[in-house]
TORKOL-4160 file (C-alpha; in steps of 0.2 Angstrom, whole numbers, padded with zeros to 4 digits, m for minus):
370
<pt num="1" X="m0884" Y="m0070" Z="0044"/>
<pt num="2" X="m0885" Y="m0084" Z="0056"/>
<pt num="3" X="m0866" Y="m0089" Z="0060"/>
<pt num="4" X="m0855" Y="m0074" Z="0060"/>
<pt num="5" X="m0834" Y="m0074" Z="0061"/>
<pt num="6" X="m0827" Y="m0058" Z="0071"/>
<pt num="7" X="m0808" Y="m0060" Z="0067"/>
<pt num="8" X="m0799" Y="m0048" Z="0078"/>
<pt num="9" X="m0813" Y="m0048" Z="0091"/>
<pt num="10" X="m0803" Y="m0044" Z="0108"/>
<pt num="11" X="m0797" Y="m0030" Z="0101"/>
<pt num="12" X="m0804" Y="m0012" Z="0102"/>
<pt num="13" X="m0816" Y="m0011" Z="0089"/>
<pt num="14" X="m0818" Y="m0028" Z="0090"/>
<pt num="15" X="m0823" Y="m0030" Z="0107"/>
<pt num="16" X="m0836" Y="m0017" Z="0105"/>
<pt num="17" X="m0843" Y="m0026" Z="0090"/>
<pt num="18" X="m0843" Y="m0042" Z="0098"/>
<pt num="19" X="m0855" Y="m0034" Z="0113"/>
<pt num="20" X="m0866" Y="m0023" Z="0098"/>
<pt num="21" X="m0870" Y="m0038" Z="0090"/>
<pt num="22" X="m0874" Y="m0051" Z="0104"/>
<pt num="23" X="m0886" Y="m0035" Z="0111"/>
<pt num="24" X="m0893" Y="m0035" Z="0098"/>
<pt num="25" X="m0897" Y="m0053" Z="0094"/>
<pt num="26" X="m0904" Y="m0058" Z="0078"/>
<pt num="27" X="m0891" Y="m0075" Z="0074"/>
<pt num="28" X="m0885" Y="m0093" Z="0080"/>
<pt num="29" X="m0868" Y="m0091" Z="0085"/>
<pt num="30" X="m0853" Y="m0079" Z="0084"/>
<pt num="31" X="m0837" Y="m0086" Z="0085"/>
<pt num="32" X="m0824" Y="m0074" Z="0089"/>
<pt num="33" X="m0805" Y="m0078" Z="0082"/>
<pt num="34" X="m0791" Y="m0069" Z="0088"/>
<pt num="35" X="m0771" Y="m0072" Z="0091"/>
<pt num="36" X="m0771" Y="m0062" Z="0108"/>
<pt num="37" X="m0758" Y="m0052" Z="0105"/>
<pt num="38" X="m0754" Y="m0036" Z="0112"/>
<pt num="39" X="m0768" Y="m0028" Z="0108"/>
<pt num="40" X="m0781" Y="m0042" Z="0112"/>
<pt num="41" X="m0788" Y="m0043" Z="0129"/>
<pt num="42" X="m0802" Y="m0056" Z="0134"/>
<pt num="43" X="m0805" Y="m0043" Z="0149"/>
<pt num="44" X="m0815" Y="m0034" Z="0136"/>
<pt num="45" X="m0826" Y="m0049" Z="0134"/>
<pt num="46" X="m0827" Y="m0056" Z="0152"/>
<pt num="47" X="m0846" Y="m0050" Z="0154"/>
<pt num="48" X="m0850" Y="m0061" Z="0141"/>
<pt num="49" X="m0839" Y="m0076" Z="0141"/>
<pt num="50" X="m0853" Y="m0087" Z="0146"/>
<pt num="51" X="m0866" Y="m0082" Z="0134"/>
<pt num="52" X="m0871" Y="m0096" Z="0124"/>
<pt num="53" X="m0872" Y="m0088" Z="0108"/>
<pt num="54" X="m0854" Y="m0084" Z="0109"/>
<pt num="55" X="m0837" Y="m0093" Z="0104"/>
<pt num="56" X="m0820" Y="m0087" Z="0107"/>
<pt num="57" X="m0805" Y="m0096" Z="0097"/>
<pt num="58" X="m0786" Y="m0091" Z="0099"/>
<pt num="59" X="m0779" Y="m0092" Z="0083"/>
<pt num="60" X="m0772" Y="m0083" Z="0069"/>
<pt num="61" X="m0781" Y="m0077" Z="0052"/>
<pt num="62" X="m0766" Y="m0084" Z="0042"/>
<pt num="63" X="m0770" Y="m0102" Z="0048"/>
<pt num="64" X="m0778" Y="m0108" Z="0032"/>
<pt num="65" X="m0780" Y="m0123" Z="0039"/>
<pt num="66" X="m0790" Y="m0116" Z="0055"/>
<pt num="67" X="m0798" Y="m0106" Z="0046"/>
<pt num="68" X="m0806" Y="m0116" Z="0035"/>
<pt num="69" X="m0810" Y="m0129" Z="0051"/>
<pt num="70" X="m0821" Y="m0115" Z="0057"/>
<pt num="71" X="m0830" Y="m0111" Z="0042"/>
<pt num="72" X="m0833" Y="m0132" Z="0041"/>
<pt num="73" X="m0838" Y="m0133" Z="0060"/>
<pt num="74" X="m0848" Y="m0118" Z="0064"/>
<pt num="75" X="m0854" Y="m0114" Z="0043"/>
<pt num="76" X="m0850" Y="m0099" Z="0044"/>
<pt num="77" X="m0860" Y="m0086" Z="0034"/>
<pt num="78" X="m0851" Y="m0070" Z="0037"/>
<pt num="79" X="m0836" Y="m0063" Z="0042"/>
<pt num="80" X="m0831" Y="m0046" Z="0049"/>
<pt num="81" X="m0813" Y="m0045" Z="0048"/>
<pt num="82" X="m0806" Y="m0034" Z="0063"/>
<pt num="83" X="m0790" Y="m0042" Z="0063"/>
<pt num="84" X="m0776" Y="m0032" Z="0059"/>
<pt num="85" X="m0760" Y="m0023" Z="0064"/>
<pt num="86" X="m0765" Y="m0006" Z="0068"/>
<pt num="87" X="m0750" Y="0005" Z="0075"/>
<pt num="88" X="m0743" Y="0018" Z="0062"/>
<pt num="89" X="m0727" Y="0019" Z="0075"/>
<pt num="90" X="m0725" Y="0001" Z="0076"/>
<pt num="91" X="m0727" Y="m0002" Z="0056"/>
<pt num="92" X="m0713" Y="0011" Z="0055"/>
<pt num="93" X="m0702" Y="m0001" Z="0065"/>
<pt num="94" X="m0709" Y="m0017" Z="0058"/>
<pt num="95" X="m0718" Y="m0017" Z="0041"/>
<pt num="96" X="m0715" Y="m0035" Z="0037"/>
<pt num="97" X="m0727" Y="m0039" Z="0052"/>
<pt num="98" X="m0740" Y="m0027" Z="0045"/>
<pt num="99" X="m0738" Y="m0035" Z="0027"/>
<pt num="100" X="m0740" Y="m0053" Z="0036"/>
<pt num="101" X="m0756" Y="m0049" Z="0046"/>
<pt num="102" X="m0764" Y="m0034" Z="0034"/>
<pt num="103" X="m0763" Y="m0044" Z="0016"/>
<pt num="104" X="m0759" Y="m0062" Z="0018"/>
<pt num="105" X="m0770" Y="m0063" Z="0033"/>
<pt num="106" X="m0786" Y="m0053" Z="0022"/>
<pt num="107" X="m0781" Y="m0066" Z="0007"/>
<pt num="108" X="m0783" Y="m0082" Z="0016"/>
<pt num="109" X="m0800" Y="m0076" Z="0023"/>
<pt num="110" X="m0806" Y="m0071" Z="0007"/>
<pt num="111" X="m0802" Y="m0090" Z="m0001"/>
<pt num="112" X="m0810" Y="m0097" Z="0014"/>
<pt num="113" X="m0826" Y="m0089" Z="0012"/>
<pt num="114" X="m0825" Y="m0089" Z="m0007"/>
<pt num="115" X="m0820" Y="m0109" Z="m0007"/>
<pt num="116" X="m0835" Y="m0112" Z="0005"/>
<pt num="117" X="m0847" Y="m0100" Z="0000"/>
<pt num="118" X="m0848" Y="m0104" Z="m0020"/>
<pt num="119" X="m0863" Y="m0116" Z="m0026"/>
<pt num="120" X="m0848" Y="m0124" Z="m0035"/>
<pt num="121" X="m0831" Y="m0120" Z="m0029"/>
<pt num="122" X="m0825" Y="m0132" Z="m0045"/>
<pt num="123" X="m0830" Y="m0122" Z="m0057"/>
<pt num="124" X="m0819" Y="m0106" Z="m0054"/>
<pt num="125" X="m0831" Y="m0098" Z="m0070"/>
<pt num="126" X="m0845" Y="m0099" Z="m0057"/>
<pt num="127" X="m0850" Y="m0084" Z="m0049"/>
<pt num="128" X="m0864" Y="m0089" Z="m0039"/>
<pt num="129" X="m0864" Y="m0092" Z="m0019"/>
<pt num="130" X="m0874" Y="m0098" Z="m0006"/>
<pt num="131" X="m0889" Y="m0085" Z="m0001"/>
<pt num="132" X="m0885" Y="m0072" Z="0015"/>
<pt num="133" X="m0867" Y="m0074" Z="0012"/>
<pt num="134" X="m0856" Y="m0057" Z="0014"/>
<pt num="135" X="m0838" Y="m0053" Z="0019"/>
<pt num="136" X="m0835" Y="m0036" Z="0026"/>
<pt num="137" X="m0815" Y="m0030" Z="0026"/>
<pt num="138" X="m0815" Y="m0017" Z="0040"/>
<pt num="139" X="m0804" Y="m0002" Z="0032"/>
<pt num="140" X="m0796" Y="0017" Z="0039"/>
<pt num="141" X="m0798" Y="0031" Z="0032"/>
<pt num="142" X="m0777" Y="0034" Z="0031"/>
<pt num="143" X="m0779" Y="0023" Z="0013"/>
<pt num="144" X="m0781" Y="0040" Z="0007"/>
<pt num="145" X="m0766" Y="0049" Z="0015"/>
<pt num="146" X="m0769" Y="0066" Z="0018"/>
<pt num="147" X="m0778" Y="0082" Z="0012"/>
<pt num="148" X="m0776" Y="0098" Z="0010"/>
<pt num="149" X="m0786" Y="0112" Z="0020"/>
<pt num="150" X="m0802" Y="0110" Z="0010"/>
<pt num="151" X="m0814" Y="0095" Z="0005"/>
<pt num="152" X="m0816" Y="0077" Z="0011"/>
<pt num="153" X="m0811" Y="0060" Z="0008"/>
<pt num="154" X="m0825" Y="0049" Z="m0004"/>
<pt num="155" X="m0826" Y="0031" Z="m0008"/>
<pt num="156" X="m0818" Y="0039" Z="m0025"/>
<pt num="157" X="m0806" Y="0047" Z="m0019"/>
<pt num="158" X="m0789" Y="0038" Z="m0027"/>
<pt num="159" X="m0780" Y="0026" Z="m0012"/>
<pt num="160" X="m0762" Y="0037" Z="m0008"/>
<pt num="161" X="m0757" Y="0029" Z="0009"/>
<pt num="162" X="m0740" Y="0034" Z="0018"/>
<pt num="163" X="m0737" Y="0023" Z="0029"/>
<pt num="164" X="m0731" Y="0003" Z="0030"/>
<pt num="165" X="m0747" Y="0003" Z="0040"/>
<pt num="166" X="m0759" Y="0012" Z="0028"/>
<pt num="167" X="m0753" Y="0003" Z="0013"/>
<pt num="168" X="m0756" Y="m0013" Z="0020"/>
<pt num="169" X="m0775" Y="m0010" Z="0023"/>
<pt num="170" X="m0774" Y="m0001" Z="0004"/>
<pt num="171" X="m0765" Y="m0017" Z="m0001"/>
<pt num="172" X="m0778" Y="m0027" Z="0008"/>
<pt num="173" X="m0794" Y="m0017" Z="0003"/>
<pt num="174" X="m0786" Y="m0020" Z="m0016"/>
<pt num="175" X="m0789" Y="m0038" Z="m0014"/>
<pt num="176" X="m0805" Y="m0036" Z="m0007"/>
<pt num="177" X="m0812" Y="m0028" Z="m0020"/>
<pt num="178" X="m0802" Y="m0040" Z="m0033"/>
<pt num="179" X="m0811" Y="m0056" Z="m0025"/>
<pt num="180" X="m0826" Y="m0046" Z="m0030"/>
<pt num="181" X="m0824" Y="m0039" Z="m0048"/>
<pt num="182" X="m0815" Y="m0058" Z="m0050"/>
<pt num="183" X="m0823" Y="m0072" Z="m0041"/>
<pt num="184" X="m0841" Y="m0060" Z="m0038"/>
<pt num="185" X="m0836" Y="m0064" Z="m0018"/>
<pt num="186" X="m0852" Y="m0056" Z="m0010"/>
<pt num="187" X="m0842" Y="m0042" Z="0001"/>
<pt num="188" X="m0840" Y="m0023" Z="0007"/>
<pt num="189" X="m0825" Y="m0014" Z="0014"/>
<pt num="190" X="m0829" Y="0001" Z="0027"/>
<pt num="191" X="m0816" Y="0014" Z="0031"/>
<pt num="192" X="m0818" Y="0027" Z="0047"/>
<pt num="193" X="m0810" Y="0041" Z="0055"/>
<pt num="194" X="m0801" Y="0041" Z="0072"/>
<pt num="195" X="m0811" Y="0029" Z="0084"/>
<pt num="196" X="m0812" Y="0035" Z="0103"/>
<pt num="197" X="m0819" Y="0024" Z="0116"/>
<pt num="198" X="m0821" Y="0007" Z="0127"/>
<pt num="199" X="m0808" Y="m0005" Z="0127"/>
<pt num="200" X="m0797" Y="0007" Z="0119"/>
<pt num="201" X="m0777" Y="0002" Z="0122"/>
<pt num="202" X="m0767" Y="0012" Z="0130"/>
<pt num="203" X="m0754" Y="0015" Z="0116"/>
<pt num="204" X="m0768" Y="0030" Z="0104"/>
<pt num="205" X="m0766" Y="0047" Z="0106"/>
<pt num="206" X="m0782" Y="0049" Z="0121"/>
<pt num="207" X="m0779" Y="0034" Z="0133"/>
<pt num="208" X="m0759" Y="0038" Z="0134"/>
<pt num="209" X="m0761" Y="0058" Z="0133"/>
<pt num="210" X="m0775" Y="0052" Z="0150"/>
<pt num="211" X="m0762" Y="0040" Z="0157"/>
<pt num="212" X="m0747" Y="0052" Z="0156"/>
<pt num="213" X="m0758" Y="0066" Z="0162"/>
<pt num="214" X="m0764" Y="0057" Z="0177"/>
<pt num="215" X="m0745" Y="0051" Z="0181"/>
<pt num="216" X="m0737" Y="0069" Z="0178"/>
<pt num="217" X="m0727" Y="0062" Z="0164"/>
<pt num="218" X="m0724" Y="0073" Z="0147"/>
<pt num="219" X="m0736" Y="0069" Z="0134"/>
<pt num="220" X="m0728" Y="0067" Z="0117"/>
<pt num="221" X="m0735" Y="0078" Z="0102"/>
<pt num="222" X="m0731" Y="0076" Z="0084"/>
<pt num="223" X="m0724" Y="0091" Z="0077"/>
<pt num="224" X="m0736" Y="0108" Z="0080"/>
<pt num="225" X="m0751" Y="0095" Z="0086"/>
<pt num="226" X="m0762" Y="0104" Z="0073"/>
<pt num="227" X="m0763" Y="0086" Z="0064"/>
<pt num="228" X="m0782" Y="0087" Z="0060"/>
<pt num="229" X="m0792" Y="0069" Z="0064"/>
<pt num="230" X="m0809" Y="0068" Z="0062"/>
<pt num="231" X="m0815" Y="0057" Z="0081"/>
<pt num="232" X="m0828" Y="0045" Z="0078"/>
<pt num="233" X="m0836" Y="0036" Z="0094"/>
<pt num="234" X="m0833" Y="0018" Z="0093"/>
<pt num="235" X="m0850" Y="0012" Z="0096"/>
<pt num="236" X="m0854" Y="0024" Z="0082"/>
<pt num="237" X="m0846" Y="0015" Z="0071"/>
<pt num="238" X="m0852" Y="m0004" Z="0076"/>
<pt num="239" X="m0867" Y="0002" Z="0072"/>
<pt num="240" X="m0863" Y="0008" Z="0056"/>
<pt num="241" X="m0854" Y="m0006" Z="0053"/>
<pt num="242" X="m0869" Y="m0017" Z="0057"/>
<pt num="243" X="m0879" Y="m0007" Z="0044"/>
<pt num="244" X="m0870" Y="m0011" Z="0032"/>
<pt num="245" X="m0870" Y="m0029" Z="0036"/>
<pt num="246" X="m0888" Y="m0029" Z="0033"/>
<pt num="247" X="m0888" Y="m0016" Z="0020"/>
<pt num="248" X="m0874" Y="m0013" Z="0010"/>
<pt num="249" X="m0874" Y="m0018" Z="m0008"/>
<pt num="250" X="m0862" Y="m0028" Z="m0014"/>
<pt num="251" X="m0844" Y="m0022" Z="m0019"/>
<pt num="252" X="m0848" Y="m0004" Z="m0010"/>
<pt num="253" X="m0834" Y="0004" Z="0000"/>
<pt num="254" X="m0843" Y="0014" Z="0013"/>
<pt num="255" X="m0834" Y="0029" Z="0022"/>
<pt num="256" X="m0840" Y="0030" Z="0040"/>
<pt num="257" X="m0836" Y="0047" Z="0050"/>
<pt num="258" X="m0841" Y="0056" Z="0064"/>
<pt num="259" X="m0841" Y="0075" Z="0057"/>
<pt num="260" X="m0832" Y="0080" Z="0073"/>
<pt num="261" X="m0814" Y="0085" Z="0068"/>
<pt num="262" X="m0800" Y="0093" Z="0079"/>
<pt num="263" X="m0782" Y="0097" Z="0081"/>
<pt num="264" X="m0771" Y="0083" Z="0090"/>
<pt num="265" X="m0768" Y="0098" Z="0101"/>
<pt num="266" X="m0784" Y="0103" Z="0104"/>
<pt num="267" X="m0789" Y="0084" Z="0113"/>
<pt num="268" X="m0772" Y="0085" Z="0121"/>
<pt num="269" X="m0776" Y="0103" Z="0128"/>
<pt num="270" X="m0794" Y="0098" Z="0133"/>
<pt num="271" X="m0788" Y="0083" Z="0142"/>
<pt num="272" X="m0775" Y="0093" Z="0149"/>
<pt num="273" X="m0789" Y="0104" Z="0158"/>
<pt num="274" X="m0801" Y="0091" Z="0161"/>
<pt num="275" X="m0788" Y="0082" Z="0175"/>
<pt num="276" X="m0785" Y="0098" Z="0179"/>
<pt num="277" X="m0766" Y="0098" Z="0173"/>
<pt num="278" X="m0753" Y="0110" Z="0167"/>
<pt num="279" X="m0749" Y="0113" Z="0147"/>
<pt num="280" X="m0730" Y="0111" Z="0154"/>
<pt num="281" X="m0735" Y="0093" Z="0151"/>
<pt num="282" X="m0732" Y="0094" Z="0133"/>
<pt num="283" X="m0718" Y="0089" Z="0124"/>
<pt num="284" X="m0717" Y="0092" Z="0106"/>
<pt num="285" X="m0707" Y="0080" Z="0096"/>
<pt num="286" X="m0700" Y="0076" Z="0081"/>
<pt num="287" X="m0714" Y="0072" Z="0067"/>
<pt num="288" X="m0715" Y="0054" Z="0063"/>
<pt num="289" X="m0711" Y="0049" Z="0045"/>
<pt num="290" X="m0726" Y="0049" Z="0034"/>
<pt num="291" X="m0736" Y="0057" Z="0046"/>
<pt num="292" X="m0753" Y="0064" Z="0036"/>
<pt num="293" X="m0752" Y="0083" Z="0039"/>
<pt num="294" X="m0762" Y="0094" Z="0040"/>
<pt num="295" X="m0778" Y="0086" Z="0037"/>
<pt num="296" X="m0789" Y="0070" Z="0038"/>
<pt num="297" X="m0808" Y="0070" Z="0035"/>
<pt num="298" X="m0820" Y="0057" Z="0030"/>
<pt num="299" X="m0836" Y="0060" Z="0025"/>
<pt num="300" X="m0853" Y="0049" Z="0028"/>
<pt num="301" X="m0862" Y="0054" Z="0013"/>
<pt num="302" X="m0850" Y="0051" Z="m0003"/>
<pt num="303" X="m0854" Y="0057" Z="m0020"/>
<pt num="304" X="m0862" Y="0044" Z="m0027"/>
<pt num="305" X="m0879" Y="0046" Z="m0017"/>
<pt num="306" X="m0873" Y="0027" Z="m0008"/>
<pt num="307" X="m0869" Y="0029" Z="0009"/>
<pt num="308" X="m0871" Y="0022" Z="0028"/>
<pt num="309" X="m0883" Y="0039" Z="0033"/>
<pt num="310" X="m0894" Y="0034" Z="0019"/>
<pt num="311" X="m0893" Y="0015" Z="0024"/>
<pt num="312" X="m0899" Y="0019" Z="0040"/>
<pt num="313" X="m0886" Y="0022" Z="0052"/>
<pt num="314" X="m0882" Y="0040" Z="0059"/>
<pt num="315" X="m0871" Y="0047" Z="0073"/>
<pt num="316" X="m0876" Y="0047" Z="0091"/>
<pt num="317" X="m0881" Y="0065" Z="0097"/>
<pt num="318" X="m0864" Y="0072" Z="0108"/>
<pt num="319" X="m0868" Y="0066" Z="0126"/>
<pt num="320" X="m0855" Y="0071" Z="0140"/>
<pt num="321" X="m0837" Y="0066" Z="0143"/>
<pt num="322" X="m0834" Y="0062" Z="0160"/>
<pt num="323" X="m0819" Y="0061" Z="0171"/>
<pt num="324" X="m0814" Y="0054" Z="0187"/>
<pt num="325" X="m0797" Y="0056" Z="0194"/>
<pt num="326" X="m0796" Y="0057" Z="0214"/>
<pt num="327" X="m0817" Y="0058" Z="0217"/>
<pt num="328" X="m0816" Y="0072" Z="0208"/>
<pt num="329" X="m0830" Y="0072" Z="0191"/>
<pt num="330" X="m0828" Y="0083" Z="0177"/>
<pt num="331" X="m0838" Y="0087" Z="0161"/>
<pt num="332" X="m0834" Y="0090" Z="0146"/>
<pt num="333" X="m0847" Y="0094" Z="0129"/>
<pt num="334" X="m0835" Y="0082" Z="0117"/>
<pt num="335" X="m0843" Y="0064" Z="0117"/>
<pt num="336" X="m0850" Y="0052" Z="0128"/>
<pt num="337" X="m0834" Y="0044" Z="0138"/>
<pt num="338" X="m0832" Y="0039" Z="0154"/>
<pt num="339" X="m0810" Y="0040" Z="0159"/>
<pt num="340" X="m0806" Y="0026" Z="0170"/>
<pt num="341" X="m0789" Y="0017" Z="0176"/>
<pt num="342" X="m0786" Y="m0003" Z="0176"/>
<pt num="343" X="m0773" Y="m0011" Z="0177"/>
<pt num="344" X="m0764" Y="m0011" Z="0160"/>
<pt num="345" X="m0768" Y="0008" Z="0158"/>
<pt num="346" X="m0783" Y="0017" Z="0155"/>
<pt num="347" X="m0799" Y="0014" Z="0146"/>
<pt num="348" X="m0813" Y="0024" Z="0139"/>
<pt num="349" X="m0831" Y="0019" Z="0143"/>
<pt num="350" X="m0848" Y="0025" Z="0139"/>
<pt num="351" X="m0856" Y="0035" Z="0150"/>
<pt num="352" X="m0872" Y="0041" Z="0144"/>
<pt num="353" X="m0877" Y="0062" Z="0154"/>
<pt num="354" X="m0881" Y="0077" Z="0147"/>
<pt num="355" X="m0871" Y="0091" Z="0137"/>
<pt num="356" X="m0858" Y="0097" Z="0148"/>
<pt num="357" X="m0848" Y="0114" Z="0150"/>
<pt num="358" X="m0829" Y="0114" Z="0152"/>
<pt num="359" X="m0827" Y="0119" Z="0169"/>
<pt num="360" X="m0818" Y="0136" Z="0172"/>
<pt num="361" X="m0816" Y="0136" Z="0150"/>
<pt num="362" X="m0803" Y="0127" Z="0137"/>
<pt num="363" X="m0786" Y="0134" Z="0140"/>
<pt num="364" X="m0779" Y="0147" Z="0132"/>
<pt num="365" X="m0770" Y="0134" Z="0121"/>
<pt num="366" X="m0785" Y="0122" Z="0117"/>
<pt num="367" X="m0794" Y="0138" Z="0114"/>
<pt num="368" X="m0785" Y="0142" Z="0100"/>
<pt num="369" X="m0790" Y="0125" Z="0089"/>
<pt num="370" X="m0809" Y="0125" Z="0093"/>
């Protein structure tokens, strides 16, 4: 691994990759590629704009012809494909963009690197490629819609998305795995749970319920709120992902989850009493169409004895979640997140402490999901 392509790395996960992997060192040069759109924010990035290892490119994953200029300047040996459109709401308004960006975008990746890559890219019998090469398709776990009240989601688990959103990272996943059992593309797709975290944009359920809370506006909930995720820590899953990038065996799918599920009303209510708010905040609404109900989990360790734990990789301990509204810190025993306010809303970011207590307990609401 020596020349690595991040697509979508100004995003969330993205940005938190980006800073993982230059921590941690180990190639040449890590171009990162992303449109900028609303999601992307080089903000995330400005600590590390200068460092030389580092390369940012604006520009889109379904430029094939930019795309394969990269992988001719910089020969590029992997790819971690962030890119994506993300927002179940927005895929419900727009699934053509979804469908754009999600497949056709993962497809012309997957040419490039097989077309560059192969020993002999004329010979579309040949299956060999360079050595070191590896693709790696960053998934969700919604490809697997939803669950009942018991078990957990493994790699086996038959794709059933229900959303535009969802079944364009099954659709995408599908081709993944296709450029695999076809072309014997060197690759591996991961799929997590709910990420919390740095860089996180304001539009996910814990930076808007923060930023509503914090502005005394009402904070939408789905239905009952009793929608079950599974939260993962962002930089738990970098690392996992890098784990896998050094690990994984070819054509694996790798589940990655942070064993720490909740009620949407649950995070609501502790957020509720960590800025030290009133319930009368929340607003039930309507449930969205296709919304996965009651249950989500993912499971790290799948069936078949393969997975990120035994690769090496396992969750951070719980640390402290703090929060700072008016000089006034709070902490709270349910991750490791630092709440703070810039300009385009607010962002989570790591703030390492010890095990905290809810001040004063969770509300008589939150209480009732714990």
């Amino acid at each position: 691994m020596k020349n690595i392509l991040v697509t979508g790395g100004a995003g969330f996960i993205g940005s938190n990759f980006v800073h993982l992997m230059l921590e941690r060192g180990g190639f040449e040069t890590l171009i990162n590629l992303d449109a900028l759109t609303y999601a992307g924010n080089l903000d995330n990035l400005a600590d590390i704009e200068n460092d030389p290892r580092y390369i940012f490119v604006k520009g889109d994953i379904r430029d094939t012809g930019l795309i394969g200029s990269l992988f001719d300047k910089y020969h590029i040996d992997t790819v971690v494909n962030f890119a994506a459109e993300s927002h179940v709401d927005r895929s419900i308004t727009d699934p053509l963009s979804f469908v754009s960006t999600n497949v056709v975008g993962t497809q012309t990746l997957l040419d490039a690197a097989k077309n560059h890559w192969k020993v002999d890219p004329k010979d579309k019998y040949s299956n060999e490629y360079k050595p070191g090469v590896k693709y790696l398709q960053v998934s969700t776990d919604e490809v697997y819609g939803a669950l009942g009240k018991e078990g957990m989601f493994r790699e086996t688990t038959p794709l059933s998305p229900n959303s535009p959103y969802s079944a364009s990272k099954a659709s995408a996943d599908l081709m993944v795995r296709a450029y695999h059992n076809t072309f014997g593309l060197p690759c591996n797709i991961t799929r997590c749970s709910n990420n919390y975290g740095p860089y996180q944009f304001p539009e996910k359920l814990i930076p808007l319920m923060i930023n509503n809370a914090k502005a005394d506006k009402p904070l939408p909930v789905y239905g009952d709120g009793m929608q079950i995720r599974d939260w993962l820590h962002v930089k738990d899953h970098c690392a996992a992902i890098a784990t896998v990038l050094e690990k994984g065996v070819d054509g694996e799918v790798y589940n990655i989850g942070g064993n720490n599920e909740k009620a949407n009303i649950y995070i609501v209510g502790l957020i509720l009493q960590t800025l030290g708010k009133g319930e009368d905040l929340i607003t039930h609404v309507k449930d969205r169409p296709g919304h996965d109900t009651p249950l989500k989990r993912v499971l790290r360790r799948p069936s078949s004895g393969i997975s990120t734990t035994r690769r090496g990789w396992r969750r951070s301990s719980p640390v402290t979640i703090r929060t700072t509204t008016s000089g006034c810190t709070k902490t709270h025993k349910i991750n490791r997140t630092t709440l703070r306010t810039r300009k385009d809303g607010p962002v989570l970011c790591v703030c390492p402490g010890r095990r905290g207590r809810v001040p004063g307990g969770l509300s008589a609401n939150a209480a009732k999901y714990a």
